[in-house]
C-alpha positions in Angstrom: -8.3 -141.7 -233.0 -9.2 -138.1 -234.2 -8.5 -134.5 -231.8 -12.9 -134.4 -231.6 -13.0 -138.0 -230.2 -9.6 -137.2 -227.6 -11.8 -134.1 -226.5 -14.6 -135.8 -225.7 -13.0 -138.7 -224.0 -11.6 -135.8 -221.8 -14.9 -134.3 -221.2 -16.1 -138.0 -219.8 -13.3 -138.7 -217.6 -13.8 -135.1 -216.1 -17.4 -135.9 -216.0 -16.6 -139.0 -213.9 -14.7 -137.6 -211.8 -16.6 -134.5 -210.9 -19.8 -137.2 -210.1 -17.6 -139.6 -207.7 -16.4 -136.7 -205.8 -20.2 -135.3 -205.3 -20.8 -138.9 -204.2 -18.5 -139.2 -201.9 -19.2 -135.5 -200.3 -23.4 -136.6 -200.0 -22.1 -139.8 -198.4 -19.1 -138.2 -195.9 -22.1 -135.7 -195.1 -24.6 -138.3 -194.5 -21.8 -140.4 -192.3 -21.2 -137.4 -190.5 -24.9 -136.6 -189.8 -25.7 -140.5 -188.4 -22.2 -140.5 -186.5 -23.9 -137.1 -185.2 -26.7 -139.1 -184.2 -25.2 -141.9 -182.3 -23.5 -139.7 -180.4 -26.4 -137.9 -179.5 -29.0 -141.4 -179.0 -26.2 -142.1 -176.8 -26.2 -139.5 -174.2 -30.3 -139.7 -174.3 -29.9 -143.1 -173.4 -27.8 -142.3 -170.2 -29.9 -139.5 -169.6 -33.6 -140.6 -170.3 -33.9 -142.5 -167.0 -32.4 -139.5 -164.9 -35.1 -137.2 -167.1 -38.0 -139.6 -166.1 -37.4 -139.5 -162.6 -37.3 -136.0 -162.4 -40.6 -135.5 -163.9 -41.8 -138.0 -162.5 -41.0 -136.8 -158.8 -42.3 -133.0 -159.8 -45.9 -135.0 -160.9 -46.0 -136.8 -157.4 -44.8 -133.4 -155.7 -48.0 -131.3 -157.6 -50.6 -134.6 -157.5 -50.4 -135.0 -153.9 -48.9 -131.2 -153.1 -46.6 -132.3 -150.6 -43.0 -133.0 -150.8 -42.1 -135.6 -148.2 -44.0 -134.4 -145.3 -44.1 -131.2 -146.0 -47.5 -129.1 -147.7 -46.5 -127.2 -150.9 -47.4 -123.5 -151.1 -49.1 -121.7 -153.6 -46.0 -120.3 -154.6 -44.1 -123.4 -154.4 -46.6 -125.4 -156.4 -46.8 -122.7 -159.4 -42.9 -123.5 -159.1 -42.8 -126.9 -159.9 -45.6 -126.7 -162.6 -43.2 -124.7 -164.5 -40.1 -127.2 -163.8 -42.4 -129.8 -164.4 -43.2 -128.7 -168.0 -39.8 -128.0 -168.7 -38.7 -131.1 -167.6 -41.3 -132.8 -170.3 -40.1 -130.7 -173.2 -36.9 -132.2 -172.1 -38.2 -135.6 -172.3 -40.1 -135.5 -175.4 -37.0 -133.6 -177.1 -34.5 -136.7 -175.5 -37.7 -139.3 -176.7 -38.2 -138.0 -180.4 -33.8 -138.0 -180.8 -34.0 -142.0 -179.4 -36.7 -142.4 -182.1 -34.8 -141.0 -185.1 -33.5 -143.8 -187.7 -30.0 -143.1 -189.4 -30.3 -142.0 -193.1 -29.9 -144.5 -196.2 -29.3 -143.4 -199.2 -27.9 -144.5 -202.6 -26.4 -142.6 -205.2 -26.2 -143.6 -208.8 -22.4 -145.2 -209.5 -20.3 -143.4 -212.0 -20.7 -144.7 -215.3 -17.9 -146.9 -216.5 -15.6 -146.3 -219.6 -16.4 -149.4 -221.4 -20.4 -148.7 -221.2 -19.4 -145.3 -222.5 -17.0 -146.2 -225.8 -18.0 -144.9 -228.7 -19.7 -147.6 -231.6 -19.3 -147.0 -235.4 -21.8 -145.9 -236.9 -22.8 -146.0 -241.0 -20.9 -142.7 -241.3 -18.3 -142.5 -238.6 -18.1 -142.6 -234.7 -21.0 -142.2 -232.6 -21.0 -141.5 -228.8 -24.6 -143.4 -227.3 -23.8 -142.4 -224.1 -23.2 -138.7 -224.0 -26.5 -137.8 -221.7 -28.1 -134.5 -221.3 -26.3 -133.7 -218.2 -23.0 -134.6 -219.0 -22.1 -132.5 -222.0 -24.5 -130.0 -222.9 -22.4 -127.2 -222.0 -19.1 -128.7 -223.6 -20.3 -130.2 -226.8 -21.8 -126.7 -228.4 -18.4 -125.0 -227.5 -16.3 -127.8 -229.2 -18.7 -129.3 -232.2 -18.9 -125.9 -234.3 -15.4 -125.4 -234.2 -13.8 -128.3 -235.2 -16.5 -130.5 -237.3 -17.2 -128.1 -240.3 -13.6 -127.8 -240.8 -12.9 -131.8 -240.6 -15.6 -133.3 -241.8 -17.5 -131.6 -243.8 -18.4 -134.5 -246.3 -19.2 -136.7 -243.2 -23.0 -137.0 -242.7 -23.9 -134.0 -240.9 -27.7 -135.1 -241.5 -27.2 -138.4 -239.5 -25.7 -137.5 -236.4 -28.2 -135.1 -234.9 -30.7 -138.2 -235.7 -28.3 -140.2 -233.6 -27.3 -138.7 -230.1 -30.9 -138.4 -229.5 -32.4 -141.6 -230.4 -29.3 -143.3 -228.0 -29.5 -141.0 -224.8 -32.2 -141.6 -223.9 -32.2 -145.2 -224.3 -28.9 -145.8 -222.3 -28.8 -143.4 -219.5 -32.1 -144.8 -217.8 -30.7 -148.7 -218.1 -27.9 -148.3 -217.0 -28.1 -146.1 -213.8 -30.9 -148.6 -212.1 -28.6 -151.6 -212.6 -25.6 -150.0 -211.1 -26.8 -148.1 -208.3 -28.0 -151.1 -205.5 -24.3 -152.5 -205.3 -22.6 -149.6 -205.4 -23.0 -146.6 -202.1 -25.8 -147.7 -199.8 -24.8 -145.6 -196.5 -25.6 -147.8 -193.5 -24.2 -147.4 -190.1 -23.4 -150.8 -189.0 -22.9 -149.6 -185.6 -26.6 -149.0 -185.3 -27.8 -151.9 -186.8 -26.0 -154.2 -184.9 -26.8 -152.5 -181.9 -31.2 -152.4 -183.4 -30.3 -155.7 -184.3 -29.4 -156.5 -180.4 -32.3 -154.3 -178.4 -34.6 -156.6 -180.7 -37.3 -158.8 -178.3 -35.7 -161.7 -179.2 -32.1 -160.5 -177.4 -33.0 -157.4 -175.6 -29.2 -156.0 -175.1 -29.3 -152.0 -175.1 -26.7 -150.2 -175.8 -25.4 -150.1 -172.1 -24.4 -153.4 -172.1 -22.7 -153.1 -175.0 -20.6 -150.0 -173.8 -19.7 -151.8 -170.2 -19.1 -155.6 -171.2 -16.0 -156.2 -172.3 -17.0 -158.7 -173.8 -19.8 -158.0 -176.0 -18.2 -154.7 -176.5 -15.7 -156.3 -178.5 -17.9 -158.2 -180.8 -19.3 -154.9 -181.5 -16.3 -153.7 -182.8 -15.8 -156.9 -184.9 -18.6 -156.3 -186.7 -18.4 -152.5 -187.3 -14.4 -153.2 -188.7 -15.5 -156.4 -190.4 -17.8 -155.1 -193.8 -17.9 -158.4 -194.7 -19.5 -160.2 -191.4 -23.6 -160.0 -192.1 -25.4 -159.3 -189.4 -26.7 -163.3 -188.9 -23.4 -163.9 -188.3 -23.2 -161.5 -185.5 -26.8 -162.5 -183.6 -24.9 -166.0 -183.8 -22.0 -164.8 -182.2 -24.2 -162.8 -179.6 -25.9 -166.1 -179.2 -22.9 -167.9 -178.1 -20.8 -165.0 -175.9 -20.1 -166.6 -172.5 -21.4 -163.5 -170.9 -24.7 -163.6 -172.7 -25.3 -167.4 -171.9 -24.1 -166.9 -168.2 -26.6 -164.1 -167.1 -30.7 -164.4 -167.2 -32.9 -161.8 -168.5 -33.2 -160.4 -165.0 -29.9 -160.1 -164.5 -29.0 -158.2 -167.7 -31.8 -155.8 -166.8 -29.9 -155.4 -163.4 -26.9 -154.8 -165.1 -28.4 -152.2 -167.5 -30.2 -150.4 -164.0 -26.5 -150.4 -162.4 -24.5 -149.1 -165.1 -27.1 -146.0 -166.1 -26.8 -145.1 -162.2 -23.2 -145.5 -162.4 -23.3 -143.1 -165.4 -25.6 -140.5 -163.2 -22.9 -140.9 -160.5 -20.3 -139.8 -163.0 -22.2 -137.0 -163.9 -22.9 -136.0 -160.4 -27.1 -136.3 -160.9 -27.9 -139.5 -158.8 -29.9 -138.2 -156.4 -31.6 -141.2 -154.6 -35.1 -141.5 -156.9 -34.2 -144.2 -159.6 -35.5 -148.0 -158.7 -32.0 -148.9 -158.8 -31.1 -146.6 -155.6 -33.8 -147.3 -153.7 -33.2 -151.2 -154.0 -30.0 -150.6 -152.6 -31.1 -149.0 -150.0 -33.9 -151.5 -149.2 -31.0 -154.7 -149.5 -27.8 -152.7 -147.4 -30.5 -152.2 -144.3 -31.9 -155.6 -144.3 -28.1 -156.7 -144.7 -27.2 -154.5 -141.2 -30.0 -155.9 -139.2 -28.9 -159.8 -140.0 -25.0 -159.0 -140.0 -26.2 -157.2 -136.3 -28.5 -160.6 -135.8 -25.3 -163.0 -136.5 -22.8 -161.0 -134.5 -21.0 -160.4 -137.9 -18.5 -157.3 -137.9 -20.0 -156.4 -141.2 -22.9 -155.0 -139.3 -19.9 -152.2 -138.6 -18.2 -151.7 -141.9 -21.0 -149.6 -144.4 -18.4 -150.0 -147.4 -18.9 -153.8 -147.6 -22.3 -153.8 -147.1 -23.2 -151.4 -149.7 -21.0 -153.8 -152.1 -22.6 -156.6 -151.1 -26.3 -155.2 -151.8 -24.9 -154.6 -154.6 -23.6 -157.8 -155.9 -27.0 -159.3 -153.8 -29.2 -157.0 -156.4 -27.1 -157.3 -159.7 -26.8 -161.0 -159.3 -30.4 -161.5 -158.6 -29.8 -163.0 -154.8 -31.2 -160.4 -152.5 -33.9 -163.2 -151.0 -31.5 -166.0 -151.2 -31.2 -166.6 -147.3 -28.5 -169.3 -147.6 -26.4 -167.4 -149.6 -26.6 -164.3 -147.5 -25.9 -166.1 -144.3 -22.6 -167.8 -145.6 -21.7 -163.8 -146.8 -22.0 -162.5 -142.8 -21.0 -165.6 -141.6 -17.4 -164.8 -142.6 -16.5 -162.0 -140.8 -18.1 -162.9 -137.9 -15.1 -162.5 -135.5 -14.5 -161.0 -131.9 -15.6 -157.2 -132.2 -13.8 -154.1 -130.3 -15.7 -152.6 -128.1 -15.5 -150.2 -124.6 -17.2 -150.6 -121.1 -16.9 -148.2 -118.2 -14.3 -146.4 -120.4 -11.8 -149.3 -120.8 -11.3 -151.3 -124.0 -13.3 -154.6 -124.9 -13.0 -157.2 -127.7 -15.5 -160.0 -128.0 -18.2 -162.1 -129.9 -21.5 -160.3 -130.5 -25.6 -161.6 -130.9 -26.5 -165.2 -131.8 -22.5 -166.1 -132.5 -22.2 -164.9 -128.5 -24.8 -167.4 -127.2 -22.6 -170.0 -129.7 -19.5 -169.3 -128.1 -21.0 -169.2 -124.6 -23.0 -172.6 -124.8 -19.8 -174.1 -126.4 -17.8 -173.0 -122.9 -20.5 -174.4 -120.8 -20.8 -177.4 -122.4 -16.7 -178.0 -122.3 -16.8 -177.1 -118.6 -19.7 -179.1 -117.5 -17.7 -181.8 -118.8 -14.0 -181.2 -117.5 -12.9 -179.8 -121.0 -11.7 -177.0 -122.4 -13.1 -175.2 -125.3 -10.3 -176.2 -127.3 -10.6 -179.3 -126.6 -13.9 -179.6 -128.5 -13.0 -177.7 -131.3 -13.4 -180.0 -134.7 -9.3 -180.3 -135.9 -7.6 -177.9 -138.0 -10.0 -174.7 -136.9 -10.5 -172.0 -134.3 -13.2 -171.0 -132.2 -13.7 -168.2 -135.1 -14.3 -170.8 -137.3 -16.0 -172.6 -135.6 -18.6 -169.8 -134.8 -18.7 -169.0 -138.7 -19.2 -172.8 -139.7 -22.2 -172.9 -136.9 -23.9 -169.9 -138.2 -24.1 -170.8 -141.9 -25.0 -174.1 -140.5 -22.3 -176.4 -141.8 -21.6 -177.7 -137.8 -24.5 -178.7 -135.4 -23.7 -177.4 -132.1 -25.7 -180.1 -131.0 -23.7 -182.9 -132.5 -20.7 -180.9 -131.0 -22.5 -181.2 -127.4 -22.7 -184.7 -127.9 -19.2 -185.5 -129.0 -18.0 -183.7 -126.0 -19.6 -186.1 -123.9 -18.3 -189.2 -125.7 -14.5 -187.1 -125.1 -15.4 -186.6 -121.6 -16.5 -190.5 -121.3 -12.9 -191.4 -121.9 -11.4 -193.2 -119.4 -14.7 -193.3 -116.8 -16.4 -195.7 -115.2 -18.7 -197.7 -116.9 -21.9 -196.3 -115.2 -20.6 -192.7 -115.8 -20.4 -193.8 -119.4 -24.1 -195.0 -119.3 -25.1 -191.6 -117.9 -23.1 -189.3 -120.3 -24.6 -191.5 -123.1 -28.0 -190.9 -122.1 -27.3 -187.3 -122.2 -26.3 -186.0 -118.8 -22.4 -184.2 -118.4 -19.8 -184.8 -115.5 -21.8 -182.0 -114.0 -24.9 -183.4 -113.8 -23.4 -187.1 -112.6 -20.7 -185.5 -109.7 -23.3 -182.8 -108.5 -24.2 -184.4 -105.5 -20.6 -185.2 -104.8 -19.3 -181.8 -105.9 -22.0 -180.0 -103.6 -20.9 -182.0 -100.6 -17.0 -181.2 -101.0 -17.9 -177.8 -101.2 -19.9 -178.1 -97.6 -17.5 -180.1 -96.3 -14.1 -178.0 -97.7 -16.4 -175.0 -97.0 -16.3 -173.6 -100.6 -18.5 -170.6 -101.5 -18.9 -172.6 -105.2 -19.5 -175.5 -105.8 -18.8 -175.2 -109.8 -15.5 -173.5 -109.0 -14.4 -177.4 -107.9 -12.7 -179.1 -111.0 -14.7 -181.8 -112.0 -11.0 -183.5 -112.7 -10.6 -183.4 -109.2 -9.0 -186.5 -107.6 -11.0 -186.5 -104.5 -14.0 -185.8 -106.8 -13.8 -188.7 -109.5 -13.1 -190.9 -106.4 -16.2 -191.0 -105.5 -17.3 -193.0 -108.9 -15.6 -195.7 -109.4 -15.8 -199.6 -111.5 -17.6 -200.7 -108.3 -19.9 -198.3 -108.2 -20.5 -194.6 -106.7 -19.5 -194.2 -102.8 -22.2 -193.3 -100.5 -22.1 -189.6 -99.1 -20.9 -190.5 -95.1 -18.2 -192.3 -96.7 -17.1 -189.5 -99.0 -17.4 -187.2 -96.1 -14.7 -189.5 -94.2 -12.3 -189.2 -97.6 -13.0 -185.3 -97.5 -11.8 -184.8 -93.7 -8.8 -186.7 -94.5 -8.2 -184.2 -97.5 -5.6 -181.7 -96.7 -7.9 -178.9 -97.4 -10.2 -179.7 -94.7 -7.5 -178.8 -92.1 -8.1 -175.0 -93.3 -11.7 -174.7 -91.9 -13.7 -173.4 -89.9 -15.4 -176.7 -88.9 -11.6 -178.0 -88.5 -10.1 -175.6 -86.6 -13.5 -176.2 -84.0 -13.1 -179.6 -83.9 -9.3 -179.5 -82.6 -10.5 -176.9 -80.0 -13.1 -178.9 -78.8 -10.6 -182.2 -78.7 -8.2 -180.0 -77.4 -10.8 -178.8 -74.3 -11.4 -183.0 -74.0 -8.1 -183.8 -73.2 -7.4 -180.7 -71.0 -10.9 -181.9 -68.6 -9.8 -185.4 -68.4 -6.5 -184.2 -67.0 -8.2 -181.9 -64.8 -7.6 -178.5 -66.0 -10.8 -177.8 -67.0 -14.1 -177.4 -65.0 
């Protein structure tokens, strides 16, 4: 190989070299542009809905010129007109960023040292690929001084007809063919994520950013250059997430998170649909929680995380599901009376616990005697409420409890309906004449004298019982007692003659 074909080798190779590194600065500045844009599609995402509201509230404020209840001034409408149109540059600046596509481009690759070796030609070596733009400034500097010198019987008549007849033939083939494989820029973060906001998926950006889930199949597929983006939508396809949440409940999500990100920022101020759903959820929660006797009607923190879940989850007019949520923590509730301290049950699980004592009572029970095994009253109350117990059917089994051991006509009574009450009234009404008791229900219905007067062979007549109740040692402490042994007493002293 001669000095003239080393100096031109050297003049490709630099050639190369300077065109890759302009390549790579076009495409580190077109990276650094898109990654510019990402970022900045990203924070008009979060603040596009917080933007909207705004100008939306300053149009109702100036359509109907009030704010709340209050008449606008002059003034104060001239005001808002100006923060009003402000507030829609703003949007149609945050609008036209969220419509701006990342830059493609593609550069032509550099061309390769085989495609640019130099082929014999009838006189000596000739370079078909030395272009225009490559060497025009080198190859007049060089040629003159060396060629006359070396070659001066070589055919200087043939190679001007050469370079151009090649250059132009070469250069245009081969930079076409090269340039699709080689430097397409393409930001596979926002393809992926176009890819996913598509109709077909309809998963913004938010999602992407909060679950952790579909967050990390985003990264796989931005650190993965060779996963194609079908393979991705597959994936997306088949995330657990994804499959376990409807379209209404991803849109919920998206509505939470862009609040959440307001929150952050310290600009939630009540107006987005998300707020005012809330709202509308936590104060329908208070009046049933109040409704149920549940202490969540006193504990604001768990009822705003409960509307919450209630909204997100898509369950805000699911009555069973609510009901079983207040049901438990209903529980007794602290309270004061006439300055002392108080704790007990509260609305509908009150009239629970209170027809549950009655109906133990009526029948000679205890309430814990009719509790269902292995719970508490508590539990009891919460199982009533979200309706997994019948108070009803726990009426009734009282009465079979209460039909242990009795007669067989109290048995037929308490069957039909009726409690020891209603069966011993009579009875129970007469010992508290006769025993002069102000109450009659204050008399045990597991009184001895009392059940005696209902026997296997049948109920005792009322002078009869009377006869059992003088002979009671109670009696002997009454009024009606302590008459009766005066007036015997005043008997004996006339027949003896001390008495007129």
């Amino acid at each position: 190989m001669g000095v003239q074909e080393d100096i031109e080798r050297a003049q490709r190779e630099k050639g190369q070299e300077a065109t890759s590194a302009a390549n790579k600065r076009i495409i580190d500045a077109i990276k650094k542009r898109n990654a510019d844009l990402v970022s900045r599609q990203a924070e008009a995402k979060r603040s596009l809905p917080q933007v909207e509201a705004i100008y939306e509230g300053y149009i109702t404020y100036l359509s109907t010129g009030k704010k709340g209840n209050k008449t606008l001034s002059e003034y104060e409408i001239k005001q808002f007109k100006a923060a009003a149109e402000t507030t829609k540059k703003r949007l149609d600046e945050v609008r036209k960023i969220l419509a701006q596509k990342p830059e493609v481009i593609k550069l032509p690759s550099p061309i390769k040292s085989e495609e640019k070796a130099t082929t014999g030609g009838p006189t000596g070596p000739v370079t078909p690929d030395k272009t225009p733009d490559k060497t025009p400034d080198k190859t007049p500097d060089k040629t003159p001084d060396k060629t006359p010198d070396k070659t001066p019987d070589k055919t200087p008549d043939k190679t001007p007809d050469k370079t151009p007849d090649k250059t132009p033939d070469k250069t245009p083939d081969k930079t076409p063919d090269k340039t699709p494989d080689k430097t397409p820029v393409v930001d596979r973060e926002a393809e992926a994520l176009n890819k996913a906001a598509a109709a077909d998926f309809a998963i913004p950006e938010t999602l992407f950013k909060n679950i952790p889930s579909l967050q990390a199949l985003l990264k796989k597929y931005i650190n993965t250059p060779g996963m194609t983006s079908d393979a991705f939508l597959k994936e997306l396809r088949n995330d657990l997430w994804y499959k376990q949440n409807s379209k209404e409940i991803k849109e919920r999500y998206v509505q939470y998170y862009n609040y959440r990100d307001l929150q952050a920022a310290g600009r939630a101020q009540g107006t987005t649909d998300y707020e005012m759903q809330i709202d509308k959820i936590e104060a329908s929660l208070k009046k049933r929680a109040i409704s149920l006797g549940s202490a969540a009607a006193s504990d604001p923190a768990a009822l705003r995380k409960a509307a919450e879940n209630l909204y997100i989850t898509n369950r805000s007019e699911d009555e069973s599901f609510i009901t079983d949520f207040l049901a438990a923590s209903i529980r007794p509730v602290a309270g004061i009376i006439g300055g002392k301290g108080t704790e007990g049950y509260s609305g509908k699980a009150l009239e629970n616990y209170q027809t549950l004592l009655r109906t133990a009572r009526d029948n000679g029970l205890k309430i814990s005697d009719i509790i269902p095994g292995g719970s508490n009253e508590q539990q009891l109350l919460q199982n009533i409420a979200s309706g997994k117990i019948d108070i009803d059917r726990i009426t009734q089994d009282t009465r079979k409890l209460a039909a242990q051991g009795q007669p067989q006509y109290v048995r037929d009574l308490l069957s039909q309906g009726f409690d020891l009450k209603q069966v011993f009234a009579p009875y129970r009404n007469t010992m508290a004449s006769i025993l002069e008791i102000d109450d009659p229900e204050s008399i045990d219905l597991n009184d001895p004298v009392l059940r005696s007067a209902i026997s296997d062979k049948g109920d005792m007549n009322i002078y009869d019982f009377k006869k059992i109740l003088r002979r009671d040692g109670r009696w002997q402490y009454t009024e009606q007692a302590r008459q009766d042994v005066s007036s015997a007493t005043l008997d004996i002293l006339r027949d003896f003659g001390f008495q007129g």
